[in-house]
FIGUMI-926156 format. One record per residue: x negated, y negated, z negated of N, C-alpha, C in turn; chain. Coordinates in pm, whole numbers, plus 50000, padded with zeros to 5 digits. Atoms other than C-alpha are relative to their C-alpha. Last residue first. Example, Ala and Ser with C-alpha at 12.3 -4.5 7.8 and 13.67 -1.06 7.14 Angstrom:
FIGUMI-926156
    n_X    n_Y    n_Z   ca_X   ca_Y   ca_Z    c_X    c_Y    c_Z  unit
  50082  50119  50006  48633  50106  49286  50077  49891  49927     A
  49911  50119  50000  48770  50450  49220  49910  49880  50000     A
end
This chain:
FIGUMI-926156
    n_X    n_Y    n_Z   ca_X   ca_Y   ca_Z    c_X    c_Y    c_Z  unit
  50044  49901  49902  31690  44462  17105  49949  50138  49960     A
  49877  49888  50015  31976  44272  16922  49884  50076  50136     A
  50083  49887  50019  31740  43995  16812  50039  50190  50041     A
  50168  49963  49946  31870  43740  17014  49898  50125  49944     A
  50001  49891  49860  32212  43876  16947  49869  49975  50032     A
  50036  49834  50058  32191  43769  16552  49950  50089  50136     A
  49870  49933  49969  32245  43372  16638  49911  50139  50056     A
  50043  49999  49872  31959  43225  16388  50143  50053  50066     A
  49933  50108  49952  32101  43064  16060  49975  50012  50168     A
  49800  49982  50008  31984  43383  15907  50095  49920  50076     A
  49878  49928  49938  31663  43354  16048  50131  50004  50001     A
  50028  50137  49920  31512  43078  15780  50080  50072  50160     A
  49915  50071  50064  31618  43332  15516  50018  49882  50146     A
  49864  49926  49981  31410  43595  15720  50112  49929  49888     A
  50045  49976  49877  31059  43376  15712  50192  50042  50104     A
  49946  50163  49943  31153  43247  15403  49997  49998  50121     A
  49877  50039  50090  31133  43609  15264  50054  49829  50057     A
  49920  49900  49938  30852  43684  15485  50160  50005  49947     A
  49969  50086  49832  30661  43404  15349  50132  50063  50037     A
  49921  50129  50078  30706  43543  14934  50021  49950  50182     A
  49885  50004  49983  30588  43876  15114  50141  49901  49933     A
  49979  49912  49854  30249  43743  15211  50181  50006  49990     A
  49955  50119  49942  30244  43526  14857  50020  50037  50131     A
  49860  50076  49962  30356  43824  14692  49972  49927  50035     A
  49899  50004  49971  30047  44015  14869  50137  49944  49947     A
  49923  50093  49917  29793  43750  14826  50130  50089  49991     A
  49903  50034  50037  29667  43862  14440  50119  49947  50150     A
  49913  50018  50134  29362  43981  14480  50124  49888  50006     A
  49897  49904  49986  29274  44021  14877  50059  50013  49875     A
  49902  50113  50004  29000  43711  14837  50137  50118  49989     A
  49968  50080  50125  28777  43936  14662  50142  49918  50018     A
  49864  49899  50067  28811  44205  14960  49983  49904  49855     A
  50011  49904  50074  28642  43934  15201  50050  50068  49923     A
  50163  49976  49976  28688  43782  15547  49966  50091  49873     A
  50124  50091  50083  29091  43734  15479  49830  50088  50059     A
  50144  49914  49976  29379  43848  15727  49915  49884  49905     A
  50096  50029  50076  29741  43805  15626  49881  50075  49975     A
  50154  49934  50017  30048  43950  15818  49896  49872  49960     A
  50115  50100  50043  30392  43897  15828  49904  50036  50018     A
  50117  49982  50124  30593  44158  16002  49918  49858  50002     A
  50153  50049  50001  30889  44145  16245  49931  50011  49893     A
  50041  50016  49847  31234  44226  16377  49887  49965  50006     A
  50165  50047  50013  31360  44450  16081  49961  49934  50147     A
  50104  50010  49917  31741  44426  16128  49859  49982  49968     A
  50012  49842  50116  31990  44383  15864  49854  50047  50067     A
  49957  49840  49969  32214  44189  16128  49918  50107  49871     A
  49853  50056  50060  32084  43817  15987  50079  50145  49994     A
  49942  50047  49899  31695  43932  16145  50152  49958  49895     A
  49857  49958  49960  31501  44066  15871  50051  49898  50084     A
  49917  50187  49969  31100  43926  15848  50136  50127  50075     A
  49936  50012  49867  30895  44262  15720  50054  49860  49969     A
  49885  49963  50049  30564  44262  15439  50170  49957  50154     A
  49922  50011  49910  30246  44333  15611  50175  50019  49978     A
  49819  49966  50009  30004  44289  15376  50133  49962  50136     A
  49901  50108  50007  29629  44250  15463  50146  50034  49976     A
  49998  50153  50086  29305  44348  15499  50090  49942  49987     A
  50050  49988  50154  29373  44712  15557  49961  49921  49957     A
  49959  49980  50116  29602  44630  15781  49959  50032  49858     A
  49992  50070  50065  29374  44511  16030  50120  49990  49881     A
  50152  50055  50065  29240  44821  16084  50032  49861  49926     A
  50055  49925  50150  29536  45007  16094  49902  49924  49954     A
  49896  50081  50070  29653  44734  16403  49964  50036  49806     A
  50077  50135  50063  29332  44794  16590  50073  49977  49863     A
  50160  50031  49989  29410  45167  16613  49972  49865  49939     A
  49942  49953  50135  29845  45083  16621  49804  50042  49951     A
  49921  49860  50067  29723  44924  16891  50013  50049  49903     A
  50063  49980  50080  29729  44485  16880  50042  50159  50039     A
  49958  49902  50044  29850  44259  17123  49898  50093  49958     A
  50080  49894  50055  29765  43929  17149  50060  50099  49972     A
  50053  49883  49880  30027  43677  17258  49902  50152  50027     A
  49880  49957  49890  30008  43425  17032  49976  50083  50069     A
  49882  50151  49978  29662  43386  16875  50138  50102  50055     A
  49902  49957  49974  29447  43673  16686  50081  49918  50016     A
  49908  50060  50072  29093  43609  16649  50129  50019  50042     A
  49911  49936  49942  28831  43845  16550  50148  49910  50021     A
  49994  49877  50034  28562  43746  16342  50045  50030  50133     A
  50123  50014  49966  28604  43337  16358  49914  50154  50053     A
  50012  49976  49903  28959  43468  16312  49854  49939  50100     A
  49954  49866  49977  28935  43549  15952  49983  49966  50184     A
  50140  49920  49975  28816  43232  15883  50013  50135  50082     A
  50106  49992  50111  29173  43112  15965  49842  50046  50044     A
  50153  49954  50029  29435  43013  16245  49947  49964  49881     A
  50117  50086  50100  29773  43002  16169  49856  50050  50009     A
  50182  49946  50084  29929  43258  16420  49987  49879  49972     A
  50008  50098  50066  30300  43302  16558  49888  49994  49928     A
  49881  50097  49950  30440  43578  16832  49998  49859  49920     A
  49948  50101  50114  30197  43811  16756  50031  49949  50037     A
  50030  50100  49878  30254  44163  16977  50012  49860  49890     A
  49925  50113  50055  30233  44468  16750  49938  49857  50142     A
  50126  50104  50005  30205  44747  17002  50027  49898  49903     A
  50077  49924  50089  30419  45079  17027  49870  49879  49942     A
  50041  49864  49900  30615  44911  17339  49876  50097  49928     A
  49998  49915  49832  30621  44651  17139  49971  50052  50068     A
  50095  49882  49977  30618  44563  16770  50055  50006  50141     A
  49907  49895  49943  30674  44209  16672  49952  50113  50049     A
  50046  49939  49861  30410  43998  16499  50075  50045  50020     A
  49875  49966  50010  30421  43668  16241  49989  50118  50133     A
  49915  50007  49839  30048  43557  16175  50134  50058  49961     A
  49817  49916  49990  29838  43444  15900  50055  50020  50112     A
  49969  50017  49860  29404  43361  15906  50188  50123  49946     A
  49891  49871  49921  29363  43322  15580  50013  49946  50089     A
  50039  49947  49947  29087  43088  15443  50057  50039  50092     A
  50097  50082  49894  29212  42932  15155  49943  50085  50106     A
  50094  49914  49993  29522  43152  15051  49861  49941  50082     A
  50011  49906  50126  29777  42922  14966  49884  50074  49951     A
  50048  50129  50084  29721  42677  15256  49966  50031  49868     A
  50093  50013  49943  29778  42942  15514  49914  49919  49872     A
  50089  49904  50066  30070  43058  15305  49855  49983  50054     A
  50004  50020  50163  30218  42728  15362  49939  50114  49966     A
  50118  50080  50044  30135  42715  15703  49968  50004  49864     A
  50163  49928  49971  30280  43054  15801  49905  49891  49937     A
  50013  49913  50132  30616  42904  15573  49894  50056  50032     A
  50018  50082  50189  30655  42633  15809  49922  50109  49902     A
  50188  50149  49994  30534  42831  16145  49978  49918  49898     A
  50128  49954  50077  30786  43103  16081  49904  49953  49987     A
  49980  49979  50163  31159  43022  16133  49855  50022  49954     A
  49909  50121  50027  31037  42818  16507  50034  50002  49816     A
  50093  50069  50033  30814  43126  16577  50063  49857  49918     A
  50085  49919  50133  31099  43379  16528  49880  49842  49950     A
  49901  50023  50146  31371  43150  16732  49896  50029  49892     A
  49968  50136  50071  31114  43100  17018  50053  49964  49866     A
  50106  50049  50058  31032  43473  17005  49969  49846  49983     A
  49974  49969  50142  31373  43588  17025  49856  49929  49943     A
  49917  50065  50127  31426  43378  17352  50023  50028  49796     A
  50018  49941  50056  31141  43509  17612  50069  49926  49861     A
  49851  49949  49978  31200  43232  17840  50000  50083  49899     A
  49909  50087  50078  30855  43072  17711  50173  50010  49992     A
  50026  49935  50115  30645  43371  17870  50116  49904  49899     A
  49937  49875  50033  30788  43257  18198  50016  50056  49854     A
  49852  50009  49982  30693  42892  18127  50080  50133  50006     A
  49976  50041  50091  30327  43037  18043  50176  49937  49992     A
  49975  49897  50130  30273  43251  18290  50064  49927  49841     A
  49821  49923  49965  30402  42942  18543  50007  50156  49909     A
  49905  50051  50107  30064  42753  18366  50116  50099  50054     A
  49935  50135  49935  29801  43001  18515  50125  50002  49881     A
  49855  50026  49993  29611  43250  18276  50050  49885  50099     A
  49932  50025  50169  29241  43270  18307  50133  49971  50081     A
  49857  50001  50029  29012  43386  18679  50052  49985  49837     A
  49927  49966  50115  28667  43314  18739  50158  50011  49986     A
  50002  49846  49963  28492  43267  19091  50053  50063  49872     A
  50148  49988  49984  28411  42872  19002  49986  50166  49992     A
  50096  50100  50008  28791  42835  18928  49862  50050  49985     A
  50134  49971  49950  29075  43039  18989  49910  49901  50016     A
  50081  50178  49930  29427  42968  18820  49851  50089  50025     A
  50158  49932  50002  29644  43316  18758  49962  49828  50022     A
  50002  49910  50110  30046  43313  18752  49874  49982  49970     A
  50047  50072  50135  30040  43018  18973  50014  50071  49896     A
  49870  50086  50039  30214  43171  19282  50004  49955  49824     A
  49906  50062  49870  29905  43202  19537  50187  49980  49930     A
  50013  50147  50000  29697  43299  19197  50091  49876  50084     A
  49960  50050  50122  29889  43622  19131  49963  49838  49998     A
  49874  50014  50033  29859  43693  19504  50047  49910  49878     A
  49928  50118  49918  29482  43637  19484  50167  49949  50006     A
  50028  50086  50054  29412  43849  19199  49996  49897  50063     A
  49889  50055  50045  29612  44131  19347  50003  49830  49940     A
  49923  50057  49927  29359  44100  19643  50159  49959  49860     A
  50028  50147  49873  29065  44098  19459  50162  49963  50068     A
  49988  50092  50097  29227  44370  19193  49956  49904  50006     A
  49853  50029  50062  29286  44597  19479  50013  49888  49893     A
  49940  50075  49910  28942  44527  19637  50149  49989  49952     A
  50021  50104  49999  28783  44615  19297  50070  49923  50113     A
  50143  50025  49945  28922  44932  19218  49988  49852  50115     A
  49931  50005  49871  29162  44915  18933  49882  49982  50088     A
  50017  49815  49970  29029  45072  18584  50069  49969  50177     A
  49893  49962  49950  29180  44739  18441  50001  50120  50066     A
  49928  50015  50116  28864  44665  18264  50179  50000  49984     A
  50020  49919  50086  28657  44730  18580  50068  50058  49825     A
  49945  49901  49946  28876  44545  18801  49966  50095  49883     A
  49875  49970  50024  28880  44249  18517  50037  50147  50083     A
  49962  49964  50192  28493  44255  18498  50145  50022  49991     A
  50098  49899  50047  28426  44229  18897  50052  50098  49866     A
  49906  49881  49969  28723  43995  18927  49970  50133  49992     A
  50011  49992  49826  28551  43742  18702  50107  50119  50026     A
  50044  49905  49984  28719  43667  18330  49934  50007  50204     A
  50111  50049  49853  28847  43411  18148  49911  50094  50015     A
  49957  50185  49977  29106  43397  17811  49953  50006  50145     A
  50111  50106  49943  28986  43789  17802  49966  49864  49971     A
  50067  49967  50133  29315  43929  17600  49844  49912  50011     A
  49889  49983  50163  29574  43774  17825  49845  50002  49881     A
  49984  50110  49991  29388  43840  18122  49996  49886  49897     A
  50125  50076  50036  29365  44164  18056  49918  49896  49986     A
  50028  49970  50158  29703  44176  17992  49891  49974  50000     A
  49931  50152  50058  29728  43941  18369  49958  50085  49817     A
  50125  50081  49999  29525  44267  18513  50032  49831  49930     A
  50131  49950  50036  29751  44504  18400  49883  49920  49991     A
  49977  49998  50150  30062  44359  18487  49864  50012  49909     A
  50018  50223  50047  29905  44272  18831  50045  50008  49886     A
  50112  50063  50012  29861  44678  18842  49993  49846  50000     A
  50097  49943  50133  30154  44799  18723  49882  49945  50022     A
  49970  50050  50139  30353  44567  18993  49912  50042  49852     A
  50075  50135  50027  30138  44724  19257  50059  49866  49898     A
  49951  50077  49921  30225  45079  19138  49915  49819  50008     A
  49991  50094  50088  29969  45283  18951  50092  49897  50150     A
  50016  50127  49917  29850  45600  19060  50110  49902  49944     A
  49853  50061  49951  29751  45800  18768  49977  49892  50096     A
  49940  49879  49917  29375  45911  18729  50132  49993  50110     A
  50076  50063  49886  29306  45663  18464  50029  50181  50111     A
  49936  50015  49871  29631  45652  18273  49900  50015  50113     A
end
């Protein structure tokens, strides 16, 4: 996109993902990592703060709480995390180590929507919210099974996933990966079908 002009909605989107991925960042490092030039991403980075999207402290910017209440409207991913946090622990527990998650794909991206932290994310770590490109996403597929979570409709609306540190531990997880995913989309069924109807 660098080239493209970029509305001023695209750009506070932009700089909140990077946000997102950062935890905490100056405005310096976020213009540059948003490709926005620095007075634009000074001033968006005021706005965003002037209605608690952003918090600013000692010339740093991280998430404000009203991202987080917004992000909490977002209704399929309450239901998903809600069927998937039992059965993430239990495979967490299965597989010493594993770092597990539950992810949705968006806008070509997996986005995780439920993470058991593991070793695995001492590495690289992958909470809520993280989005992944199909690039990162290959990569971390090759440590891990990505069996789907069905919606009640028939619907694929998500993937398990299971990251380990080494290829010893990778013997034997995938049925316990797609043993989750199975309780994952049993634990759905009882969901109401329209939240996933996107």
């Amino acid at each position: 996109m660098a080239g493209a002009r970029r509305g001023v909605l695209d750009g506070a989107f932009v700089l909140l993902e990077e946000l997102a991925r950062a935890g905490e960042a100056g405005p310096s490092g976020l213009a540059e990592a948003a490709r926005l030039p620095k007075a634009t991403a000074h001033r968006l980075l005021g706005q965003l703060a002037g209605v608690g999207a952003v918090e600013s402290r000692s010339g740093r910017y991280r998430i404000g709480p009203r991202m987080f209440h917004v992000g909490e409207g977002w209704r399929p991913a309450a239901a998903l995390r809600a069927a998937a946090l039992p059965p993430l622990r239990q495979l967490a527990a299965s597989i010493g180590g594993a770092s597990v998650n539950v992810s949705v794909v968006d806008a070509g991206q997996m986005l995780i929507v439920a993470a058991v932290r593991g070793d695995a994310d001492d590495v690289v770590e992958l909470r809520p919210g993280f989005r992944l490109s199909g690039q990162e996403f290959s990569c971390v597929s090759a440590v891990s099974s990505a069996p789907v979570v069905h919606a009640a409709t028939g619907g694929v609306v998500a993937c398990v996933n299971a990251r380990v540190l080494g290829p010893g531990q990778l013997a034997g997880i995938e049925p316990l990966v797609r043993r989750a995913a199975n309780i994952v989309s049993a634990r759905l069924a009882t969901t109401n079908p329209a939240l996933f109807a996107w």
